[in-house]
C-alpha positions as CSV (number, residue, x, y, z in Angstrom):
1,X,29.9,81.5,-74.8
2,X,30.3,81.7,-71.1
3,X,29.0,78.3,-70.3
4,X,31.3,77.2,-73.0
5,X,34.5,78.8,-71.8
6,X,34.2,77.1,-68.4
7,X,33.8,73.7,-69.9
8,X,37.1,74.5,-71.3
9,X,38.7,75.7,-68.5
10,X,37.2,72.5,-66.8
11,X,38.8,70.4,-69.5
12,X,42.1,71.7,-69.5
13,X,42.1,71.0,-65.4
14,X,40.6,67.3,-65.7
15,X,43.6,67.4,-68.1
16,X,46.4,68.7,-66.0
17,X,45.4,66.2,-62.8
18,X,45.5,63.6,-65.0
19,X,48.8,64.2,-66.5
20,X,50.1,64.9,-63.0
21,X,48.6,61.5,-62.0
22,X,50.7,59.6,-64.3
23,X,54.1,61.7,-63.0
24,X,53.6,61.0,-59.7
25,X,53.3,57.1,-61.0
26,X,56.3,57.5,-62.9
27,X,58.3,58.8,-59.9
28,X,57.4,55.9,-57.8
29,X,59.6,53.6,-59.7
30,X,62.8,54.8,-58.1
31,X,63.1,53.7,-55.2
32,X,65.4,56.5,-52.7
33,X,63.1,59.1,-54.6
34,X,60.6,60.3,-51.2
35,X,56.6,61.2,-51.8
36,X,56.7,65.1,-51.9
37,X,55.4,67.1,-49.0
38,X,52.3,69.4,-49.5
39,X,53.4,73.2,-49.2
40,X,52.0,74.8,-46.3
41,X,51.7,77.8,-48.3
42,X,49.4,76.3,-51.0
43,X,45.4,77.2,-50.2
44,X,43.2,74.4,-50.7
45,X,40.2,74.4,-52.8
46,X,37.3,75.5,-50.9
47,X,34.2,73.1,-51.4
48,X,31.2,74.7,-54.3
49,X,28.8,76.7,-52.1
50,X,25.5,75.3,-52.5
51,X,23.1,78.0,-53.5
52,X,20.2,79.0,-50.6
53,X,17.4,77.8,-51.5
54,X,14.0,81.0,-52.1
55,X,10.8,81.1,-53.4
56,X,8.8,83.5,-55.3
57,X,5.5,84.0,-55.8
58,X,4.0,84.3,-59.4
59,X,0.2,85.8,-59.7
60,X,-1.6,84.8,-63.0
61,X,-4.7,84.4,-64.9
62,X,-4.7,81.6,-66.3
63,X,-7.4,79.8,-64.7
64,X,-10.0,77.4,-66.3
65,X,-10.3,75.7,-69.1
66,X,-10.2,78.3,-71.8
67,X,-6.9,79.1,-70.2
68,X,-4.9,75.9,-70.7
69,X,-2.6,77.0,-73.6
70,X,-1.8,79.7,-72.2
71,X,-1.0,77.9,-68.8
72,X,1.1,75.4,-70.6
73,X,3.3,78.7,-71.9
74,X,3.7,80.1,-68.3
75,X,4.4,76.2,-66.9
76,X,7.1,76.4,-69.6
77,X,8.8,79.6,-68.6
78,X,8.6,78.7,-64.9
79,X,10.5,74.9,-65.4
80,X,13.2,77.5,-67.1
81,X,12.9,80.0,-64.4
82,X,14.1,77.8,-62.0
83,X,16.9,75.8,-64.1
84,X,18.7,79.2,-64.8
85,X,18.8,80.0,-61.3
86,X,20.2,77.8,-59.0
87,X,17.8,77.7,-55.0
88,X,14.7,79.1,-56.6
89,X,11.4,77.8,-56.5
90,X,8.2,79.6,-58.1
91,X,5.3,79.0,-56.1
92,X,2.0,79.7,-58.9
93,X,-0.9,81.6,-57.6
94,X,-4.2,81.7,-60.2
95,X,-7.0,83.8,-59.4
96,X,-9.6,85.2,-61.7
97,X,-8.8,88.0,-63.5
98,X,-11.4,90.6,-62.7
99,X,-10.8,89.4,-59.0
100,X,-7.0,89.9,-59.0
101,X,-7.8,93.3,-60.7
102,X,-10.3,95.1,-59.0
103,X,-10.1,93.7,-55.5
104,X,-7.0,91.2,-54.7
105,X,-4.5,93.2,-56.3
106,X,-5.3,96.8,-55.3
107,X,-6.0,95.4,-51.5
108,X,-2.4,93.8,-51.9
109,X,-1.2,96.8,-52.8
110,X,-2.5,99.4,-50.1
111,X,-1.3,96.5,-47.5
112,X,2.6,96.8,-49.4
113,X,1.9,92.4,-49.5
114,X,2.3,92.0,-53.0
115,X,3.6,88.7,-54.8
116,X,6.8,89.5,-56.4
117,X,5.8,88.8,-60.3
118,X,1.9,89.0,-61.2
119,X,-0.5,89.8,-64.0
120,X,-1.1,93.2,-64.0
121,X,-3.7,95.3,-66.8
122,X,-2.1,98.4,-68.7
123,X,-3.2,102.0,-68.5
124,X,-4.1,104.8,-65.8
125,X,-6.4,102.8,-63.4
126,X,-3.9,100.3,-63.5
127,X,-0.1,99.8,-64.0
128,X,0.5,103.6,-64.5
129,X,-1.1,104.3,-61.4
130,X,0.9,102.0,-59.1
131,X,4.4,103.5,-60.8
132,X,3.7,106.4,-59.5
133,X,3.1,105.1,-55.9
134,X,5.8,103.7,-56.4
135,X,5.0,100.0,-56.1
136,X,6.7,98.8,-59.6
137,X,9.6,97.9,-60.7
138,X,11.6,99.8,-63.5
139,X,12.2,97.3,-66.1
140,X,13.8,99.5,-68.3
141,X,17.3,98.5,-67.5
142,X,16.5,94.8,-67.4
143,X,14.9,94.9,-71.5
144,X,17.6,97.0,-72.8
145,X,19.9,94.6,-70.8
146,X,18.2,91.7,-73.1
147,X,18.0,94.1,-75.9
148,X,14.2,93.2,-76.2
149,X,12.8,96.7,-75.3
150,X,12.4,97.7,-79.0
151,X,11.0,94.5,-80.0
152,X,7.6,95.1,-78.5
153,X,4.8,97.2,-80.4
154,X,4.0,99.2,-77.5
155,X,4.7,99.9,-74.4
156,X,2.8,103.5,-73.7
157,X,0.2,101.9,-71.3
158,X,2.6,100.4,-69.0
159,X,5.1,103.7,-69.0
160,X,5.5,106.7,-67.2
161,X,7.8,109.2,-67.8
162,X,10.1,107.2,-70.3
163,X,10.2,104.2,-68.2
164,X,8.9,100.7,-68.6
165,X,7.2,99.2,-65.5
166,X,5.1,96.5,-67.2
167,X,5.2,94.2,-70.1
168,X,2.4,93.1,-72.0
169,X,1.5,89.3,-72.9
170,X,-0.4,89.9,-75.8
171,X,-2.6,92.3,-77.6
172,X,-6.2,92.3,-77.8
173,X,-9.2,92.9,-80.4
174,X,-13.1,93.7,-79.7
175,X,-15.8,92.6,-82.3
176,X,-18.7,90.6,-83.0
177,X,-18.7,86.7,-83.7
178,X,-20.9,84.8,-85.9
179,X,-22.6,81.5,-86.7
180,X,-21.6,81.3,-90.7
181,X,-24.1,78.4,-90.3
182,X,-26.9,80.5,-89.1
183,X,-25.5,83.3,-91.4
184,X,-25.6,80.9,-94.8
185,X,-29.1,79.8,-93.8
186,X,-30.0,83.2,-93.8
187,X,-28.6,84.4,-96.7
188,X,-26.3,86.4,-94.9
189,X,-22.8,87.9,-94.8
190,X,-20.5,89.7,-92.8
191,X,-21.6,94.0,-92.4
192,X,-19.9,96.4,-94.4
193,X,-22.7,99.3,-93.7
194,X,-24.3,100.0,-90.2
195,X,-27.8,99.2,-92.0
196,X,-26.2,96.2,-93.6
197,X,-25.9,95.3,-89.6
198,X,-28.7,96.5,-88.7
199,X,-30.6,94.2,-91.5
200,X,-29.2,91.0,-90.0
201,X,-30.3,91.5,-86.2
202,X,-33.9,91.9,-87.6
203,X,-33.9,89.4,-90.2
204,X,-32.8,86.8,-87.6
205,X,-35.1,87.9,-85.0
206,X,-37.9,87.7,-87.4
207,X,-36.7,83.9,-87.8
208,X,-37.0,83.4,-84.4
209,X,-33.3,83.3,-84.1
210,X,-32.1,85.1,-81.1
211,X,-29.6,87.9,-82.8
212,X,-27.0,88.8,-79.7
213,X,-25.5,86.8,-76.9
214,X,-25.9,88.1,-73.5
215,X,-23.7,88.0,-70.3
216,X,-24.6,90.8,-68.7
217,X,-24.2,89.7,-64.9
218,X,-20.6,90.9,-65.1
219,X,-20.2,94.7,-65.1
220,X,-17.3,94.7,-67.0
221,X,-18.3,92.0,-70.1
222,X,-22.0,93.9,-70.4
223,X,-19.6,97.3,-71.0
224,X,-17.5,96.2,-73.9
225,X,-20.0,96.6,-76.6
226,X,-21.0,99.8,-75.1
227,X,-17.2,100.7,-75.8
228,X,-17.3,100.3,-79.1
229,X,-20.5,102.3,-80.0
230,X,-19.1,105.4,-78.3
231,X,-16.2,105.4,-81.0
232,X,-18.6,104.8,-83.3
233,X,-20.9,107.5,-82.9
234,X,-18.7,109.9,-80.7
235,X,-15.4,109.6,-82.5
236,X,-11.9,107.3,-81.2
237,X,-11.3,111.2,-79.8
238,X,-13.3,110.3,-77.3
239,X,-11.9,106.9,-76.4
240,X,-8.8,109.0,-76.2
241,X,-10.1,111.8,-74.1
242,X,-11.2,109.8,-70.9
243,X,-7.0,109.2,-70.0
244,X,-7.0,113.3,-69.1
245,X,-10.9,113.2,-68.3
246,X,-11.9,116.0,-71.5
247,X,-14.2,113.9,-73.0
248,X,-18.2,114.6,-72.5
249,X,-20.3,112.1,-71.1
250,X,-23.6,113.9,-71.8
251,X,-22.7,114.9,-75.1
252,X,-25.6,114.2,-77.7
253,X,-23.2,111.3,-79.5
254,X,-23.0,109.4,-76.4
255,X,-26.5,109.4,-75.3
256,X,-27.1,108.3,-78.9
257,X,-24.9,105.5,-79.2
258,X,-26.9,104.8,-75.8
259,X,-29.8,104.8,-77.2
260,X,-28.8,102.1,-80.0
261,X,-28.1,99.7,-77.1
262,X,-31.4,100.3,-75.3
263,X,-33.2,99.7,-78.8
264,X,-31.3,96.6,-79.1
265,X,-32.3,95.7,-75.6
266,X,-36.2,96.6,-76.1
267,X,-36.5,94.5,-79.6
268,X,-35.0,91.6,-77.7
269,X,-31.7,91.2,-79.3
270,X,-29.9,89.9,-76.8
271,X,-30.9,86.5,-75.2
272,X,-33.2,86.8,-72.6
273,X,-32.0,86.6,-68.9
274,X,-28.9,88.4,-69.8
275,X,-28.2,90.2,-66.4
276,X,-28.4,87.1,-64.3
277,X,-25.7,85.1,-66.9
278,X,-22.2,85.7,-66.0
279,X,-19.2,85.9,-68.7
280,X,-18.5,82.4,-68.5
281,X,-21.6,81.4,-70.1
282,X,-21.4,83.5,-73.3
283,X,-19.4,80.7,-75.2
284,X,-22.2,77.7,-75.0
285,X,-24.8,80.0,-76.1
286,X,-23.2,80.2,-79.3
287,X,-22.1,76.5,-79.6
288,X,-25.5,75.7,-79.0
289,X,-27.5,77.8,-81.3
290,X,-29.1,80.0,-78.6
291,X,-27.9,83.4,-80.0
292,X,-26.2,84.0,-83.8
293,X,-23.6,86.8,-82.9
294,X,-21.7,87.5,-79.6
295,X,-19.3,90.6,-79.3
296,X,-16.4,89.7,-77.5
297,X,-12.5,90.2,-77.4
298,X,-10.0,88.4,-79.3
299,X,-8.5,86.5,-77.1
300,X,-12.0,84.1,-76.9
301,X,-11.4,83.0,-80.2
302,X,-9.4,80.1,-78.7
303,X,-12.2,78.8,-77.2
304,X,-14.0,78.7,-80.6
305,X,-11.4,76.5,-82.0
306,X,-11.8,73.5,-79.1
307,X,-14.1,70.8,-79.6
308,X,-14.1,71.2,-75.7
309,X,-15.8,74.5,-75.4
310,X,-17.6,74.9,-78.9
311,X,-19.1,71.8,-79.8
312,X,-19.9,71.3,-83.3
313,X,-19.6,75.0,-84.1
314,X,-15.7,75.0,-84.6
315,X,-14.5,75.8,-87.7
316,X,-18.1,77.8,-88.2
317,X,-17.1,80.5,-86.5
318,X,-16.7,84.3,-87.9
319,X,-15.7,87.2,-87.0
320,X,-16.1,91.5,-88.1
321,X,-16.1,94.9,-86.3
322,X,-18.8,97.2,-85.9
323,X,-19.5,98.6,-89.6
324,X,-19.4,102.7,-89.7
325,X,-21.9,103.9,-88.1
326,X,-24.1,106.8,-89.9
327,X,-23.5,110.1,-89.1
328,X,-21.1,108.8,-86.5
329,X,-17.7,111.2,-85.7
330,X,-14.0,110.7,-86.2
331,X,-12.3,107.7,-88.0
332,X,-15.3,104.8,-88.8
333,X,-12.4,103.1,-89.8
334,X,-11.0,102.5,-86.3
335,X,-11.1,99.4,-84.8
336,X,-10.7,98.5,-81.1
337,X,-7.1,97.1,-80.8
338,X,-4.4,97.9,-78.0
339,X,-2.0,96.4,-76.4
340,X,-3.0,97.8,-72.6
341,X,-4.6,94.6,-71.4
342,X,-2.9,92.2,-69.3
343,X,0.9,91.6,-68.7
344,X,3.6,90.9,-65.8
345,X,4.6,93.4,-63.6
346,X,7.6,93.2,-60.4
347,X,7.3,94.2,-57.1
348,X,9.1,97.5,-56.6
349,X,11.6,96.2,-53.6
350,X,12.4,92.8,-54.7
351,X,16.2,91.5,-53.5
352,X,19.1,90.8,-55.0
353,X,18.1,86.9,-55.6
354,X,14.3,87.9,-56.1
355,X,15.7,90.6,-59.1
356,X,17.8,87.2,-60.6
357,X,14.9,85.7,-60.7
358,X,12.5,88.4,-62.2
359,X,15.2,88.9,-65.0
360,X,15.6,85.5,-65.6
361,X,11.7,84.8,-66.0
362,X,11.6,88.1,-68.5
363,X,14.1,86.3,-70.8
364,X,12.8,83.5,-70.8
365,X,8.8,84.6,-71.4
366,X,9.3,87.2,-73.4
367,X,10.3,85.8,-76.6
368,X,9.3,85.4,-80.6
369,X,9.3,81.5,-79.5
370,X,7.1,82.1,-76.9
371,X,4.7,84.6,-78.6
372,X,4.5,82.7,-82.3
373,X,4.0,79.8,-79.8
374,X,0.8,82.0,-78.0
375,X,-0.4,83.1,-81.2
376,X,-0.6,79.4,-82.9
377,X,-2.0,77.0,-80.2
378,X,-4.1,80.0,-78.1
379,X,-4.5,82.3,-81.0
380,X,-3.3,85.1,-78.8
381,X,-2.1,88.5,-80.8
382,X,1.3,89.2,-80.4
383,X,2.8,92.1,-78.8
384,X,6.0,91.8,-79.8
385,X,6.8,92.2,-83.3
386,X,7.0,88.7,-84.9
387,X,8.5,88.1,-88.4
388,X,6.0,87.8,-91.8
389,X,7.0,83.5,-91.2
390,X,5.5,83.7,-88.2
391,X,2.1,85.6,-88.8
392,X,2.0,83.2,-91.9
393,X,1.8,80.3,-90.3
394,X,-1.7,81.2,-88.9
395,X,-4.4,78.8,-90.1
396,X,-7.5,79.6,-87.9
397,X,-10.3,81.8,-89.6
398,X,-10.7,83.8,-86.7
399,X,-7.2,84.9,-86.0
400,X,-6.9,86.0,-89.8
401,X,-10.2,88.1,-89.8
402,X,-8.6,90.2,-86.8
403,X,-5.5,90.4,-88.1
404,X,-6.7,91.6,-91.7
405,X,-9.2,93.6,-90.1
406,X,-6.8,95.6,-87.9
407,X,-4.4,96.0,-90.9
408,X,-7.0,97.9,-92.7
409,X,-8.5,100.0,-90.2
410,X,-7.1,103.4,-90.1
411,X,-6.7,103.8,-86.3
412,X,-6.9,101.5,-83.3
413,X,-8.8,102.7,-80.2
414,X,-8.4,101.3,-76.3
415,X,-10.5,99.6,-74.6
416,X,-11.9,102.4,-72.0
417,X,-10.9,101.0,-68.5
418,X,-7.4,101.5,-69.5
419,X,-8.0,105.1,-68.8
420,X,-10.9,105.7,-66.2
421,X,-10.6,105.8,-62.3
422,X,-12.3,103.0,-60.5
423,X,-15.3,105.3,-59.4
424,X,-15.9,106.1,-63.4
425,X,-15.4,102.4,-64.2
426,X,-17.9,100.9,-61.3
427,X,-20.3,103.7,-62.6
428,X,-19.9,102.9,-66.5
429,X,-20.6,99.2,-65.7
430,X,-23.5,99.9,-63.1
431,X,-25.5,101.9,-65.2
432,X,-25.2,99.5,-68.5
433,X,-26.7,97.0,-66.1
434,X,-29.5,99.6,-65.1
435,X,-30.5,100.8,-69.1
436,X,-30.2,96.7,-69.8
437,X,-32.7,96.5,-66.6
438,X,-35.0,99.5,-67.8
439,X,-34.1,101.6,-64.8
440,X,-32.5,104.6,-66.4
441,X,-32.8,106.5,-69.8
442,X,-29.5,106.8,-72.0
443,X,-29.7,110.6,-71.2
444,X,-29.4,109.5,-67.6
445,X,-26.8,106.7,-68.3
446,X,-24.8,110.0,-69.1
447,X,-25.4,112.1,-66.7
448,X,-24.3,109.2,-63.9
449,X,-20.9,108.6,-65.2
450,X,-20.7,112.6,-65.6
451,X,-21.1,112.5,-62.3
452,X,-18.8,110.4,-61.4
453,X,-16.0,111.7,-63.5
454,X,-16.6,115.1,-61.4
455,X,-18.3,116.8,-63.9
């Protein structure tokens, strides 16, 4: 409307010069009539100032190849970025994102050097924590200023005390993948019992199919299946009580869930090698037929649908959540789901230009465009709430298997490094490694992180 009025008002004075023009050339016809003076009075117009040229540093993720849609969105935004405001230039900065976590980031931060717009994770250890050092920027004004702040699902892991000082990119979902090749050959289907489960790892290890990708190398990929036993057999309660630090690390549930892992480990589930291969090579061991089933999070289901990264498996890919697990506590309905993983947060002292331009690039990424867009060529769950036309449009298998299988769980559970301090997530991811290496029991597994947490 704005842009609009001034074309108007440009109009109307293209329109009055032009009209003077033609006096002015009517006038000179008579002869003893003199060329008016210019009044000394009048001000002239002063020149358009040209805007300063800044730059701004933008910290991201999206490195590598799985990362390319998702690139392509951010490329988008910036190119907007910079039209809407006039002198700015957005200099990109990828890194990887456990290394922008847990060591570039927090370094960045004790320093006070941070870029003025990066990824930044959800949750206590994270975003929360640097809100109260003061090091973020409340966005609360800016999304009820674009009237978006209601549009999201949640915000809870990127607020403190009523205000907004994060937004998340996308949600996230944790669950085991399947060959439905491997799976037909074997007369097999998708769990809906523990012992169901339990049936297919043996029946393909008797086959001499190896049942379980491994990527162990990485502390933080070897602990997400880990994460989802504990609310299997402990209960989502206890997901829930590591954010106040209640929740009992030796308790008989824990060490038994534990146990599970280290009998998986012992039969020879999981591929062999596992602690020397990093995260990045969990995808071709599936493409290739080395392992049948690979728990991962959501977001890798992307890679399943590129010819690139999954060979001649795409389209053959499944997906399901850990079946309830006997005996276990709580809600065996819950799935992991949360919206606490990454998103964009603002330096806390930007300036007056740098704030244009962090406003600017929230309207202009954060939109149902933008996350239909995310959630159709990357197959990235939304965290804004997008329309039923939208969520419709999704063809891949994957996508609709978490999507149904989150709409009928009765709770969604975190992932547990949204809550824990970075002593009890370095210990958590350790001692996997040591149980996967047969140095500790599960018993003692417990009794480390206990430790840890100060208990």
């Amino acid at each position: 409307m704005k842009k609009s009025f001034m074309m108007l008002l440009t109009l109307v004075f293209v329109a009055s010069i032009a009209l003077a023009g033609c006096g002015s050339k009517a006038e000179t016809k008579t002869t003893d009539e003199k060329t008016p003076t210019t009044d000394a009075t009048q001000t002239p117009t002063e020149p358009e100032k040209k805007s300063e040229p800044f730059s701004i540093t933008l910290r991201h993720i999206q490195v590598g190849e799985p990362q390319k849609n998702r690139l392509a969105i951010l490329q988008d935004v910036v190119k907007k970025t910079e039209a809407d405001v006039p002198g700015l230039k957005i200099e990109l900065d990828g890194v990887e994102d456990n290394t922008n976590r847990n060591t570039k980031l927090p370094a960045e931060m004790a320093a006070g050097n941070v870029p003025q717009i990066f990824d930044l994770f959800g949750g206590t250890k994270d975003a929360q924590k640097y809100a109260q050092a003061g090091k973020l920027l409340d966005l609360t004004p800016i999304i009820e200023e674009l009237g978006i702040k209601d549009q999201f699902m949640d915000l809870s892991a990127f607020s403190v005390d009523g205000k907004v000082y994060g937004l998340p990119i996308g949600s996230s979902a944790e669950g085991m993948y399947y060959n439905t090749e491997i799976f037909t050959k074997y007369n097999l289907t998708a769990p809906k019992t523990w012992d169901e489960f339990e049936n297919i790892l043996a029946t393909l290890k008797s086959n001499g199919v190896t049942p379980l990708a491994g990527f162990a190398k990485d502390g933080w990929a070897a602990a997400m299946l880990p994460n989802s036993l504990w609310a299997r057999y402990a209960g989502p309660e206890f997901i829930a009580g590591l954010k106040d630090n209640t929740s009992d690390w030796t308790s008989p549930e824990i060490t038994a869930a534990m146990t599970k892992l280290d009998e998986w480990n012992k039969k020879e589930y999981f591929v062999k090698g596992q602690l020397g291969i990093d995260y990045a090579g969990r995808i071709g061991q599936i493409s290739t037929g080395k392992a049948a089933l690979m728990f991962d999070g959501s977001w890798s289901s992307s890679s399943f649908a590129d010819p690139k990264q999954a060979g001649d498996v795409v389209g053959k890919i499944g997906f399901f959540f850990l079946p309830p697990a006997p005996g276990g506590k709580g809600d065996q309905t819950a799935v992991n789901g949360n919206s606490s993983a990454n998103g964009y947060g603002f330096r806390a002292d930007l300036n007056e230009n740098e704030l244009k331009a962090a406003k600017a690039f929230i309207k202009n990424m954060y939109t149902l465009e933008n996350q239909e867009k995310g959630l159709l060529t990357d197959n990235t769950l939304p965290s804004m709430k997008l329309p039923k036309e939208s969520t419709d449009k999704v063809t891949d298998q994957i996508v609709r298997q978490v999507t149904e299988g989150m709409s009928a769980a009765g709770a969604l559970f975190p992932v547990f490094d949204a809550f824990v301090t970075s002593e009890v997530n370095t210990a958590i991811e350790q001692n996997v490694q040591k149980l996967f290496s047969g140095k500790i029991t599960p018993a003692e597994f417990g009794q480390n992180v206990a430790k840890a947490a100060g208990k």
